[in-house]
KEVO-126432 format. One record per residue (C-alpha): x, y, z; residue in three letters. Coordinates in Angstrom, 1 decimal, padded with zeros to 4 digits. Each point is the difference from the previous one (the first is absolute). Example, Ala and Ser with C-alpha at 12.3 -4.5 7.8 and 13.67 -1.06 7.14 Angstrom:
2
+--------+--------+--------+-----+
:      u :      v :      w :  aa :
+--------+--------+--------+-----+
:  012.3 : -004.5 :  007.8 : ALA :
:  001.4 :  003.4 : -000.7 : SER :
+--------+--------+--------+-----+
END
This chain:
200
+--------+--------+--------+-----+
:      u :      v :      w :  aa :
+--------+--------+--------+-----+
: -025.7 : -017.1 :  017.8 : UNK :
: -000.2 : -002.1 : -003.4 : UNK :
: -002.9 : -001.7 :  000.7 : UNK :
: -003.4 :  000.9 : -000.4 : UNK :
: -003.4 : -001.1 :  001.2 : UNK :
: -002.1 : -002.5 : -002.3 : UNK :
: -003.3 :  001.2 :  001.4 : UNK :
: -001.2 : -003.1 :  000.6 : UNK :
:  001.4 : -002.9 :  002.5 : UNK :
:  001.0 : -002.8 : -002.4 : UNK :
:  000.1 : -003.3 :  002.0 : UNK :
:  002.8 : -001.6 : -002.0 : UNK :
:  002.6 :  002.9 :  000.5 : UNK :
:  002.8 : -001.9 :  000.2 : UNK :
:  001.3 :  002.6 :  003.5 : UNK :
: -003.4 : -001.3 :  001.6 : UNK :
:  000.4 : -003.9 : -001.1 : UNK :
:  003.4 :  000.3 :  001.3 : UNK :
: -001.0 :  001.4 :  003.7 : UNK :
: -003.0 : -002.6 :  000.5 : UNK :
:  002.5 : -002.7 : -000.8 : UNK :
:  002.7 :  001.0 :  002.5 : UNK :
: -002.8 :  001.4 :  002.4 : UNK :
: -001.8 : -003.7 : -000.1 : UNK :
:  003.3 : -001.4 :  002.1 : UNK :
: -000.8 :  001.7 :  002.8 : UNK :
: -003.6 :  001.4 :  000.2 : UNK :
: -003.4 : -001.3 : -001.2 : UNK :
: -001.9 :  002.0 : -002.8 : UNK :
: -003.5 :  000.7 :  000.1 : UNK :
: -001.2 :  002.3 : -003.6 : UNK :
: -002.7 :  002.3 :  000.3 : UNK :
: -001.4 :  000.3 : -003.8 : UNK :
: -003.3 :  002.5 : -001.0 : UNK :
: -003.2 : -001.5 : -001.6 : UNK :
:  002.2 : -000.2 : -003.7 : UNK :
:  002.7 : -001.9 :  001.6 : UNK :
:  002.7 :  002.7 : -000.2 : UNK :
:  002.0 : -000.3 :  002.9 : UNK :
: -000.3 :  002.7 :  002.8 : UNK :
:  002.1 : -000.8 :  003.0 : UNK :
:  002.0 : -002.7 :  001.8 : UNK :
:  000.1 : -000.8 :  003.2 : UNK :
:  003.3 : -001.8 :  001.6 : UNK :
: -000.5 : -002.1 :  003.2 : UNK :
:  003.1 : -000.9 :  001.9 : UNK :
:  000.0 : -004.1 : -000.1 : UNK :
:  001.7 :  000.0 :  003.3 : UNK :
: -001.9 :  002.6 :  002.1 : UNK :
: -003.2 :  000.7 : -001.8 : UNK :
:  000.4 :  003.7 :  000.0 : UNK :
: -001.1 :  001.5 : -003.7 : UNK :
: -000.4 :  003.0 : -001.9 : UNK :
: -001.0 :  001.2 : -003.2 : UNK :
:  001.4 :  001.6 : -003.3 : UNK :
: -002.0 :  002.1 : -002.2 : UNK :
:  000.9 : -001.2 : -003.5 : UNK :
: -000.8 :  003.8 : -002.0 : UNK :
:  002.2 :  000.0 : -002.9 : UNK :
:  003.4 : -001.7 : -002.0 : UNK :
:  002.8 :  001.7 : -001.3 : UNK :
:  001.6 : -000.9 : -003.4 : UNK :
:  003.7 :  000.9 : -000.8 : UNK :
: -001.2 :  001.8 : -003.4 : UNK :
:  001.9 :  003.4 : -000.2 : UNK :
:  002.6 :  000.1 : -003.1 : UNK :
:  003.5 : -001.0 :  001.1 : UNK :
:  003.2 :  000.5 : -001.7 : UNK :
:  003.7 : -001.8 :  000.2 : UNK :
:  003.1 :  002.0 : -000.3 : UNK :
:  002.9 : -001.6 : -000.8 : UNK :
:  003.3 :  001.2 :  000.9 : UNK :
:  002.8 : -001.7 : -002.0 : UNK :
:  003.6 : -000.3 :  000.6 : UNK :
:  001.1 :  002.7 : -002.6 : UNK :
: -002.1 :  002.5 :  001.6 : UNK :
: -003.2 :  000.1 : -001.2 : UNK :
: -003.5 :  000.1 :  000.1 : UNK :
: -002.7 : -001.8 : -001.1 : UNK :
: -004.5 :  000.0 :  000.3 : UNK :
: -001.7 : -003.0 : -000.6 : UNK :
: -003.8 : -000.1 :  000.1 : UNK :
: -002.7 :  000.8 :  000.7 : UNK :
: -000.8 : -002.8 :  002.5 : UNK :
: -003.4 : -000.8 :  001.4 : UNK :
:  001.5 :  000.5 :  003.8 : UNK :
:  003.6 : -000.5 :  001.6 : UNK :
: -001.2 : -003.4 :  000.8 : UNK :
:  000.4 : -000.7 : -004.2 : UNK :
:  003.1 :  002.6 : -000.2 : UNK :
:  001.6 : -002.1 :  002.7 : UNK :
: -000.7 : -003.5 : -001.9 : UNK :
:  001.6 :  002.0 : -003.1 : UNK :
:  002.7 :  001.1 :  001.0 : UNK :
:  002.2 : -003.8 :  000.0 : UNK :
: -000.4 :  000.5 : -004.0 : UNK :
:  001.1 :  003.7 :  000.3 : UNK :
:  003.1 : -000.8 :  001.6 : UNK :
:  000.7 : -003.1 : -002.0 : UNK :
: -000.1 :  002.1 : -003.4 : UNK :
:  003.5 :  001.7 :  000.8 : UNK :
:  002.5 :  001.4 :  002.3 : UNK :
: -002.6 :  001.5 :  002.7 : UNK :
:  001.2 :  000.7 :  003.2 : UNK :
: -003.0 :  000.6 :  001.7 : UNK :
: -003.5 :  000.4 : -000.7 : UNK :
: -002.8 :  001.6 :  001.8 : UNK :
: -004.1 : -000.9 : -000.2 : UNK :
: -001.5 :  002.9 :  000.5 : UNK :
: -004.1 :  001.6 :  000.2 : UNK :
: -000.5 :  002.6 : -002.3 : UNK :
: -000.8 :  003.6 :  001.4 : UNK :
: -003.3 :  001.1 : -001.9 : UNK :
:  000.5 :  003.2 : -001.2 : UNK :
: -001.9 :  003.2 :  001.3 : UNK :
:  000.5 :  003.9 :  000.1 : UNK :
:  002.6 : -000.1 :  002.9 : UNK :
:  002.6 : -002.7 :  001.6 : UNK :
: -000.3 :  000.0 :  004.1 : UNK :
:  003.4 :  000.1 :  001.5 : UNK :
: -000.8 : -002.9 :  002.2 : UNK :
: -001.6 : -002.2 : -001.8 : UNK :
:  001.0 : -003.5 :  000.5 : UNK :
:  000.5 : -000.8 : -003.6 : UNK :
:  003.1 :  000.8 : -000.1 : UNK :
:  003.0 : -002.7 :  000.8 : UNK :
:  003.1 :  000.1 :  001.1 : UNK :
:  003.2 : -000.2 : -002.7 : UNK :
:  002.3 : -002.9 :  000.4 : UNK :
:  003.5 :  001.7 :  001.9 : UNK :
:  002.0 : -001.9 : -002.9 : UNK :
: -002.2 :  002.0 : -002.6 : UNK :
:  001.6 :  003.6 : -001.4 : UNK :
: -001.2 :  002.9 : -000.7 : UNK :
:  002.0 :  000.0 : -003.7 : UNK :
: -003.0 : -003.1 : -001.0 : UNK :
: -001.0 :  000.3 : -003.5 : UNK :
: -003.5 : -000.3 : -000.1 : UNK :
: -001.0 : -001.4 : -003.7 : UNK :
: -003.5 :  001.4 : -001.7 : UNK :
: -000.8 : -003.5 : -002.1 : UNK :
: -002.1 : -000.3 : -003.0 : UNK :
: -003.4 :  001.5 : -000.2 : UNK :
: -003.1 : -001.0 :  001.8 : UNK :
: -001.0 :  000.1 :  003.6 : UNK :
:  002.7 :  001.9 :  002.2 : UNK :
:  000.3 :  000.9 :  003.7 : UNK :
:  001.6 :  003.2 :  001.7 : UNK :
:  002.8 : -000.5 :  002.5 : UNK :
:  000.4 :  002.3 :  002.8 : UNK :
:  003.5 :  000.1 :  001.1 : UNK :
:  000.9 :  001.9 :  003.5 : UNK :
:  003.7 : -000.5 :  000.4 : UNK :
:  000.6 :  001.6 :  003.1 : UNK :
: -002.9 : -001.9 :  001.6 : UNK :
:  001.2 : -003.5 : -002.0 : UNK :
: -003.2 : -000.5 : -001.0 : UNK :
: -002.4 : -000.3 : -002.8 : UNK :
: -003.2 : -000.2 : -001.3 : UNK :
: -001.8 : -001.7 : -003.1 : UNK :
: -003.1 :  001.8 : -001.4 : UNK :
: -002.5 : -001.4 : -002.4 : UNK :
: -000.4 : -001.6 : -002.4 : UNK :
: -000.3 :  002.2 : -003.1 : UNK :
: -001.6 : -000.3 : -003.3 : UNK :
:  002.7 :  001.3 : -001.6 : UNK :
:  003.7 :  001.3 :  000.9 : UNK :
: -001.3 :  003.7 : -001.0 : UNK :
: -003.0 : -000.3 :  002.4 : UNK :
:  002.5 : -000.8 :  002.4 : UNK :
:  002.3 :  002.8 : -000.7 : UNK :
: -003.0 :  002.2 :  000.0 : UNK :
: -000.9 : -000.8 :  003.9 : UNK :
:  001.0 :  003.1 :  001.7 : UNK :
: -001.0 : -000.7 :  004.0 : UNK :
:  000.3 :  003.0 :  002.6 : UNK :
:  001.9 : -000.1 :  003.0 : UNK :
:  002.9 : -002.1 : -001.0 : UNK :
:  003.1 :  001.3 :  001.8 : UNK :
:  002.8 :  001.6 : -002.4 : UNK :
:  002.5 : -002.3 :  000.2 : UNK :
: -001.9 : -003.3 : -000.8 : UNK :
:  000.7 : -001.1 : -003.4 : UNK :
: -002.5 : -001.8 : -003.0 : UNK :
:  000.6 : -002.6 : -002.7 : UNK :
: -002.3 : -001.1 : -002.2 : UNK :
:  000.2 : -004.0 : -000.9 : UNK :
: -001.9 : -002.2 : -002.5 : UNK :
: -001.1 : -003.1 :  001.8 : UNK :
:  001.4 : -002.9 : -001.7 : UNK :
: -002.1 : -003.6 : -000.3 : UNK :
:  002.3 : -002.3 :  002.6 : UNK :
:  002.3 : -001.7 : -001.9 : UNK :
: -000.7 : -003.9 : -001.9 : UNK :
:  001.1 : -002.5 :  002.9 : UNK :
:  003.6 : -001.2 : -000.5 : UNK :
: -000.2 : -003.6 : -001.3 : UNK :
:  003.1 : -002.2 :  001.3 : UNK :
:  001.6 : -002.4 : -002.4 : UNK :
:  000.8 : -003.3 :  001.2 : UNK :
+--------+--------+--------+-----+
END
């Protein structure tokens, strides 16, 4: 899961805002708040029947963990941009990614942090598009930041780990329990590209 706790509940989390607005249609709101003002829970009262309970308000979650894009273009390769601070700014990146040449597809992905080992399971990994082969170049880039990617043909699937200092720290993460027949590529991850002006 790519998002993380703040340690704190923030007020003006924009997740929050949004449920009190659409939640105001159709219940009441009473806030609960200590002796500083921080809000501590909300009760909702039905505005038809009356009947109410209450929601503990203990923490927000922020979409913070580094995100990737991988572009796969027509001639068959492959392409890192990044890091992003969360899919949420991968995903509002990845217009100028495709408009910047002949992509076919692009995909907005969290970064796996790296450890000692890679669980099977873990839900990381995504699913490759059926349109996508296996004979995809996958291009290193310049130097700078770089990701790993995880490739598990058989499966269709793969997995983005990082981000790296370097592209030799990356090649230097050695994880346990990876099964034989999944394959690594090391990619720089490019800035996204200049927006495409249109000339009228």
């Amino acid at each position: 899961m790519p998002y993380f706790p703040s340690g704190v509940f923030d007020p003006t989390h924009h997740a929050y805002q949004r449920a009190r607005a659409l939640l105001s249609d159709h219940f009441d709101i009473v806030d609960w708040s200590d002796d500083t003002g921080m809000p501590m829970a909300i009760t909702l009262v039905d505005v038809d029947c009356g009947d109410a309970f209450t929601v503990t308000l203990n923490d927000t979650f922020v979409d913070t963990a580094p995100a990737t894009i991988l572009a796969f273009t027509a001639d068959g390769r492959v392409i890192a941009y990044g890091p992003y601070p969360g899919r949420r700014a991968a995903s509002a990146a990845a217009p100028a990614v495709a408009a910047a040449g002949p992509v076919a597809a692009t995909l907005s992905a969290s970064l796996y942090e790296p450890g000692p080992t890679v669980e099977a399971a873990v839900s990381g990994w995504h699913s490759i598009h059926e349109l996508v082969p296996e004979g995809v170049e996958f291009l290193p880039g310049p130097a700078g930041p770089a990701a790993v990617i995880l490739i598990d043909w058989t499966g269709r699937r793969l997995l983005p780990v990082g981000p790296f200092a370097t592209a030799a720290d990356a090649d230097a993460w050695t994880p346990a329990g990876l099964a034989g027949d999944v394959q690594r590529y090391t990619l720089a991850l490019r800035a996204t590209p200049p927006a495409v002006q249109e000339v009228t």
